[in-house]
ZAMARGU-4260 file (C-alpha; in steps of 0.2 Angstrom, whole numbers, plus 5000, padded with zeros to 4 digits):
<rodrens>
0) 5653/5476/5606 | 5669/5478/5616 | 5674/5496/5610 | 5665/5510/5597 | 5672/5507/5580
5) 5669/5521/5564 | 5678/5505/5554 | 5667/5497/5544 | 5674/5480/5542 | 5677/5478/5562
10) 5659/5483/5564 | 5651/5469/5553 | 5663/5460/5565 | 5659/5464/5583 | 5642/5476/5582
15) 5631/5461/5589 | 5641/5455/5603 | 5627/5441/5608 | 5635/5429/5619 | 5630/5412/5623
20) 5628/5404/5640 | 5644/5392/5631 | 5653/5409/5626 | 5651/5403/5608 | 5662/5413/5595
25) 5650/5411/5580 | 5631/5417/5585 | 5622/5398/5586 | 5607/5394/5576 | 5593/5395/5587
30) 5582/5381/5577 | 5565/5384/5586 | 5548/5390/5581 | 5539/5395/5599 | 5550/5401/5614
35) 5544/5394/5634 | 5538/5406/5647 | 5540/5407/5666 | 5523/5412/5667 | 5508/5417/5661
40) 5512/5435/5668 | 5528/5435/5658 | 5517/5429/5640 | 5505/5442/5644 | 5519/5455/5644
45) 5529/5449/5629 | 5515/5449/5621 | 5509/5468/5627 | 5529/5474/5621 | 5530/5476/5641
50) 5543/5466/5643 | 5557/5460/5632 | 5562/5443/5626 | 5555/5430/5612 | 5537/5424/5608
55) 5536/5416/5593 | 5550/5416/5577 | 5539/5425/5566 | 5542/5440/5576 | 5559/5436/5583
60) 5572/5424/5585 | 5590/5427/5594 | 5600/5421/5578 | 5590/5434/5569 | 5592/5447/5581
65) 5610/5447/5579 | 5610/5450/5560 | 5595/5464/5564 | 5610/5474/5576 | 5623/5472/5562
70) 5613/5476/5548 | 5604/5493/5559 | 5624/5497/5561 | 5631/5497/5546 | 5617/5507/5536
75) 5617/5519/5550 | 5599/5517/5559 | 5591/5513/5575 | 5583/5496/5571 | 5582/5483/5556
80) 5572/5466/5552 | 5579/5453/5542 | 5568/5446/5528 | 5565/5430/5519 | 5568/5440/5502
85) 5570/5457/5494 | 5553/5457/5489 | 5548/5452/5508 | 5556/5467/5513 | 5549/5479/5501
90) 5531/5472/5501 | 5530/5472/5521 | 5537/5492/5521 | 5525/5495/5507 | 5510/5485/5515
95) 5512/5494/5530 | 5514/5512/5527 | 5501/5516/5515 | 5482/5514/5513 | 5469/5515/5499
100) 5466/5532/5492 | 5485/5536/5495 | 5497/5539/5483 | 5519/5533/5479 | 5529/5542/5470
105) 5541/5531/5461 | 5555/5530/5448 | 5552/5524/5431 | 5568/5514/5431 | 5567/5500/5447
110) 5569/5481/5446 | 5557/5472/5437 | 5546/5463/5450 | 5545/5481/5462 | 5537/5488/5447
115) 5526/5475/5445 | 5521/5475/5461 | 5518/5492/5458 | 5511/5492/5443 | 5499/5477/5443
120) 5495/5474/5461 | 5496/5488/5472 | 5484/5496/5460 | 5471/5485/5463 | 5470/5489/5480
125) 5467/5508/5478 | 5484/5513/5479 | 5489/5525/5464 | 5507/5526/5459 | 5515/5542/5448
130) 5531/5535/5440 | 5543/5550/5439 | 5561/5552/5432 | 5566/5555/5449 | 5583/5560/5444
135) 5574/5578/5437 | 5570/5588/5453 | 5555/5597/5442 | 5543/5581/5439 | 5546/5576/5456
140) 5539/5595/5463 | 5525/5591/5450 | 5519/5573/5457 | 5520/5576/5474 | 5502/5580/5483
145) 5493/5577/5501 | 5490/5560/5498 | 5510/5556/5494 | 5515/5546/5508 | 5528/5537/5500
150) 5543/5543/5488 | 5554/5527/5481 | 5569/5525/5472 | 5583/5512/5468 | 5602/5522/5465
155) 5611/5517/5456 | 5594/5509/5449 | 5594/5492/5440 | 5599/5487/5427 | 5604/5506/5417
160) 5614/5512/5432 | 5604/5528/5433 | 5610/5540/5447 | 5598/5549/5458 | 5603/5562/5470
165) 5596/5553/5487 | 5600/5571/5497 | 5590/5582/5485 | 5578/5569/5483 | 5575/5570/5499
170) 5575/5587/5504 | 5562/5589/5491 | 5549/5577/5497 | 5552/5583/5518 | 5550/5599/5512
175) 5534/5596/5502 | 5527/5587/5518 | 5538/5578/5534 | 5529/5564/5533 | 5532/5556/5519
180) 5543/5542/5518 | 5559/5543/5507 | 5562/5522/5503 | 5578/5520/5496 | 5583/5501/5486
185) 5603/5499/5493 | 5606/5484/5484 | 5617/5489/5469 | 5628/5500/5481 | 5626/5490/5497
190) 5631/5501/5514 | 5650/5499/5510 | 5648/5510/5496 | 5632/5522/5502 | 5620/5526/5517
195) 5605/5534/5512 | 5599/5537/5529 | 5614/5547/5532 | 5607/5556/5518 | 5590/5562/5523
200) 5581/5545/5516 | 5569/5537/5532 | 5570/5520/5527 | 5585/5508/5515 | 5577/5489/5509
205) 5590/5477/5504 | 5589/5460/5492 | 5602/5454/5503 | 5603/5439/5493 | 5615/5451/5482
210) 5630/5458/5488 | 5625/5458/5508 | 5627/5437/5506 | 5637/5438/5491 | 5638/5419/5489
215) 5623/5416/5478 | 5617/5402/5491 | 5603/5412/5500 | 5587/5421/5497 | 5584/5435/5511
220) 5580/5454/5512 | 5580/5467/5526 | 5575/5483/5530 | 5583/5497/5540 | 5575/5513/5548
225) 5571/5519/5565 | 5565/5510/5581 | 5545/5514/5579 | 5546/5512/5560 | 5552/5495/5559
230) 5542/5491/5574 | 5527/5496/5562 | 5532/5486/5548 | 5535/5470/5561 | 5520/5470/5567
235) 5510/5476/5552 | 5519/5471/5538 | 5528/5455/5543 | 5518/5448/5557 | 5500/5450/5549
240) 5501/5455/5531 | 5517/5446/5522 | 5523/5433/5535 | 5540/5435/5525 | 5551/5430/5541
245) 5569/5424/5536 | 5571/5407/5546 | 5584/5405/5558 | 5595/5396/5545 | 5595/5410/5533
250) 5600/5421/5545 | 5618/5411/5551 | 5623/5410/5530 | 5618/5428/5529 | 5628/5432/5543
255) 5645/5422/5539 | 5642/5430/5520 | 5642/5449/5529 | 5656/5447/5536 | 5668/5448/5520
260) 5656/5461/5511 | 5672/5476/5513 | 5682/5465/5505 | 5672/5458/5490 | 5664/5476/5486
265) 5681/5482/5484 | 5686/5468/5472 | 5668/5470/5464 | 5673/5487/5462 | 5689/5486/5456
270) 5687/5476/5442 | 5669/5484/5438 | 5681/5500/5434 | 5695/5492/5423 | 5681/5482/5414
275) 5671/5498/5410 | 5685/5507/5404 | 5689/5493/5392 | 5670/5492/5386 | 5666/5511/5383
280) 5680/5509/5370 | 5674/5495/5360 | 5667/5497/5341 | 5652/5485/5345 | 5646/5494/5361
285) 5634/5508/5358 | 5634/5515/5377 | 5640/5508/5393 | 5632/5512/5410 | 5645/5513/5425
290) 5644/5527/5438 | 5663/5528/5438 | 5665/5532/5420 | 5665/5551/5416 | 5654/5551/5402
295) 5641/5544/5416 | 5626/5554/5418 | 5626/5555/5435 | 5646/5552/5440 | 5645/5568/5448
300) 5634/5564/5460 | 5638/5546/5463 | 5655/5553/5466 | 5647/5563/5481 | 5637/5549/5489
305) 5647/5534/5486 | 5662/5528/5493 | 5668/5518/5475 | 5656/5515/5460 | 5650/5497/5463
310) 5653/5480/5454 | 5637/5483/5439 | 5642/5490/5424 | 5626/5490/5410 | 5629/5492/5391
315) 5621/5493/5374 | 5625/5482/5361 | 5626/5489/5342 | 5610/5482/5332 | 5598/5479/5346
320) 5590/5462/5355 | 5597/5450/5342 | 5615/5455/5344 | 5613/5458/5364 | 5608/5439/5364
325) 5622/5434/5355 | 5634/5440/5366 | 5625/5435/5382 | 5623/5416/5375 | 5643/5418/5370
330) 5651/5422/5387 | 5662/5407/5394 | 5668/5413/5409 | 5653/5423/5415 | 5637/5415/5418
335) 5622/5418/5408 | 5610/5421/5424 | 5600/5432/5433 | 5604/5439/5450 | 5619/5448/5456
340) 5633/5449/5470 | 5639/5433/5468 | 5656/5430/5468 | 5655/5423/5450 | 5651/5435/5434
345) 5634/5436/5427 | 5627/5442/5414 | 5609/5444/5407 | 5599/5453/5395 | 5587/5462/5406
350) 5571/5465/5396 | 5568/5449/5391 | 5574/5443/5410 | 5574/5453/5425 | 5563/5465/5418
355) 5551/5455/5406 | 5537/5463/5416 | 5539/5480/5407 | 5532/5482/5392 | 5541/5490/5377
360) 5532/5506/5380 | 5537/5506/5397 | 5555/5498/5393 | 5559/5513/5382 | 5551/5527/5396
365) 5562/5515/5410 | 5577/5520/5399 | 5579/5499/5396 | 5583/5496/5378 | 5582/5478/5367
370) 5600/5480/5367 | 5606/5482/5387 | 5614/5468/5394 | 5618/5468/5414 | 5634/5462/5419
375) 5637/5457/5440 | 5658/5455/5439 | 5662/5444/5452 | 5679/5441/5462 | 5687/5434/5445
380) 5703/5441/5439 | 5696/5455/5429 | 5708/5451/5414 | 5699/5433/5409 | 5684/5444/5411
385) 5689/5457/5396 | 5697/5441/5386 | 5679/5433/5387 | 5669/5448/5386 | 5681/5451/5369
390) 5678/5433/5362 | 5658/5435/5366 | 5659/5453/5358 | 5665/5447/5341 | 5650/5436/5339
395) 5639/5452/5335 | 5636/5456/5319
</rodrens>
């Protein structure tokens, strides 16, 4: 990078600064699966971390590297690794920092395929989970113990937009015992909008498939924390135990889709707001979820930790899973579909999509009703989105 920057947006930009032996402008794709050595000296030190320089793709490639250095800048650590999706990243961190007979303290509310793999899976291999409302400081006092080694929490959380204090949170778990590592899901907010390390969090995971891409074209995750941890989870969780490596490819889209992220989340953003405002008055909505709206829960804090509010808005439907249905079947300028971050409008009804691994019981505790449909606003003009969002409305009985 030719100069120090606090500027987002020139960051994304010029934190790399990899050059090529052609003095390339765009970081090439480096489209190859084994790297050649001098020597068998120089393998062996690769190999023993002596030296620096590349092996082997699955533990480093150049193209990769230089999304790694961007990413590692932007949320504020020392180090990052690119993934091959959002659950690569969050299985590989998991895998690698905690062992049978420990225990994760972990919010009721996350996306539906984390708690299944909480759920279902990691407690199979002696790994117990205490699902807390992490947003009361109280039950996370009570769950913590000497075998907590991991405390986890998305914020804002999908798909009900709850708001959990990640500076508290925290201070609470450090306090309790240092070693514990705080995990924070940045998705929804992205770094644009909140740094959690900056925070007191040890470690940010990404479905960067969302907003870091924001072009709905790619699957790929990453990981941010300090040097030794995401050597750990490189060598542990990626290398040996998930093998979820983004491929060279992946990481040039990825790249070329960071770099507009200041722009789109502010568009994201603004429309999110308008859209929210016109929703929370609406005779058919019960209840909408939007961190910007006053009547929000957790504004309060959001409004300390985030720059704006996001581009997710989540509400309740008068009359329940039927009427939520049809609305979501009755939008025509957003796009019955999961995922989120692109740039066009999605919608979905998350309990019998996204997060269909709930069961009711756990639907109602996770604060996900029958009625909740998730909106992603995309970089349309927000005004077709209200006219649509009107027409689709007036379906429900």
């Amino acid at each position: 990078m030719a100069h120090k920057t606090d500027d987002f947006s020139t960051g994304i930009l010029h934190a790399g600064g990899m050059k090529d032996q052609y003095g390339a402008l765009i970081t090439p794709i480096y489209n190859t699966s084994t790297f050649v050595f001098d020597s068998t000296d120089q393998g062996a030190a690769r190999f023993a971390l002596e030296e620096p320089g590349y092996i082997y793709t699955r533990i480093g490639n150049p193209t990769c590297t230089e999304l790694e250095t961007v990413l590692a800048m932007l949320e504020g650590g020392e180090a990052a690794i690119a993934t091959a999706s959002g659950m690569g990243a969050i299985t590989a961190t998991i895998w690698t920092l905690i062992s049978a007979g420990e225990e994760i303290v972990a919010d009721k509310t996350l996306y539906g395929c984390t708690f299944e793999f909480f759920q279902h899976h990691l407690s199979r291999f002696g790994v117990k989970i205490n699902f807390i409302d992490m947003s009361n400081e109280d039950e996370l006092k009570a769950a913590l113990n000497e075998r907590t080694r991991i405390v986890y929490l998305e914020t804002p959380a999908n798909p009900n937009l709850k708001i959990t204090d990640i500076a508290r949170t925290a201070e609470i778990a450090h306090s309790f015992n240092p070693e514990i590592k705080v995990i924070c899901d940045n998705t929804f907010a992205t770094p644009y909008l909140q740094k959690p390390l900056s925070l007191g969090a040890d470690v940010v995971v990404h479905s960067a498939t969302k907003y870091l891409n924001g072009h709905g074209d790619l699957i790929a995750g990453a990981v941010i924390s300090d040097q030794e941890t995401i050597n750990q989870i490189l060598l542990v969780g990626i290398k040996d135990m998930t093998g979820a490596v983004l491929a060279p490819n992946e990481a040039y889209l990825f790249m070329r889709g960071l770099k507009t992220l200041s722009l789109r989340m502010e568009r994201h953003c603004n429309s999110a707001m308008k859209i929210a405002r016109y929703l929370e008055k609406h005779e058919k909505i019960e209840k909408v979820f939007y961190p910007g709206l006053e009547s929000h829960e957790g504004h309060d804090i959001a409004s300390r930790q985030m720059r704006l509010y996001g581009g997710m808005i989540s509400f309740i439907v008068r009359g329940g899973r039927d009427n939520a249905a049809r609305v979501a079947d009755s939008v025509k300028v957003a796009t019955l579909a999961v995922s989120l971050g692109a740039p066009e409008t999605l919608v979905e009804h998350a309990a019998s999509m996204t997060h269909s691994t709930y069961n009711d019981e756990e639907l109602i505790a996770a604060g996900i009703p029958g009625g909740l449909i998730r909106l992603s606003i995309g970089l349309e003009d927000p005004d077709d989105l209200i006219s649509d969002l009107e027409q689709a409305l007036a379906q429900a009985e």
